[in-house]
C-alpha positions as CSV (number, residue, x, y, z in Angstrom):
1,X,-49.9,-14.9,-31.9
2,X,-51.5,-11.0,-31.2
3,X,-49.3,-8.6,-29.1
4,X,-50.5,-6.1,-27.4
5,X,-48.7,-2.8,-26.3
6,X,-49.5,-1.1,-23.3
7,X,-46.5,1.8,-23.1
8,X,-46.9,5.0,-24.1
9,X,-44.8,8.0,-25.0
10,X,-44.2,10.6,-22.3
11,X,-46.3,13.4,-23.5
12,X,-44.0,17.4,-22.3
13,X,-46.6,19.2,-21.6
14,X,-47.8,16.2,-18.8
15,X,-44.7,16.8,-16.7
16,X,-45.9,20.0,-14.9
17,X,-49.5,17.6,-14.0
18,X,-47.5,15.0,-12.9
19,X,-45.3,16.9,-10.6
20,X,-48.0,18.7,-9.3
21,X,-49.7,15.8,-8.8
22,X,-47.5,14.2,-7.1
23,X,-47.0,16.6,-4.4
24,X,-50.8,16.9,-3.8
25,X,-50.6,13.8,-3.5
26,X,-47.5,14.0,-0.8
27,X,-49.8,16.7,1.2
28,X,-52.9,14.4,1.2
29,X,-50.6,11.0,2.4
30,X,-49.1,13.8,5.1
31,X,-52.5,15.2,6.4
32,X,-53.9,11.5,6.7
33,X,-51.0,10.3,8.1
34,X,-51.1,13.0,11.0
35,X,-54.8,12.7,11.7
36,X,-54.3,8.9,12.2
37,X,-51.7,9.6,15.4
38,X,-54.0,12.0,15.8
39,X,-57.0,9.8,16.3
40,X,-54.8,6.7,17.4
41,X,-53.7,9.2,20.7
42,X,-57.2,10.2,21.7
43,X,-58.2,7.0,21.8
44,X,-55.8,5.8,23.6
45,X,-55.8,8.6,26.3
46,X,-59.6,7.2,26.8
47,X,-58.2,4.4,27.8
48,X,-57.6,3.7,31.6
49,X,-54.2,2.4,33.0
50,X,-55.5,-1.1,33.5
51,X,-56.6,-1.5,29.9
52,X,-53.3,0.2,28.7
53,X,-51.0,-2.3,30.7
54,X,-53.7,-4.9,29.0
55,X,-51.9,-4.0,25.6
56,X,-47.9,-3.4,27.2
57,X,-48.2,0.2,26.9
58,X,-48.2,2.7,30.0
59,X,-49.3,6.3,29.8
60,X,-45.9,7.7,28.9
61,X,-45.7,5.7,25.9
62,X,-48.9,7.6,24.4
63,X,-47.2,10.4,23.7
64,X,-44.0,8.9,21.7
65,X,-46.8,6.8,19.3
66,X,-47.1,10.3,17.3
């Protein structure tokens, strides 16, 4: 029977990268995040009041979707 071993030791000098990776990574998720409501707002400001009852929503629910 062959095992195979797929863990690895923690290597110091990686912790700085990973940090810092991690919160670029953190900024990226944040920045996406907010141009989605972003984008998810205009498009439903487009939309008029008819289309907006159409899907339960009115046009003072737009602005807590952010």
């Amino acid at each position: 029977m062959a095992v195979f071993e797929t863990t690895t030791m923690p290597v110091t000098g990686r912790a700085f990268g990973g940090r810092l990776s991690a919160v670029i990574h953190t900024l990226f998720a944040g920045v996406i995040a907010w141009n989605d409501a972003r984008a998810t707002h205009n498009a439903l400001s487009k939309l008029t009041d008819r289309e907006l009852d159409d899907i339960g929503l009115n046009r003072s629910d737009i602005s807590s979707i952010r």
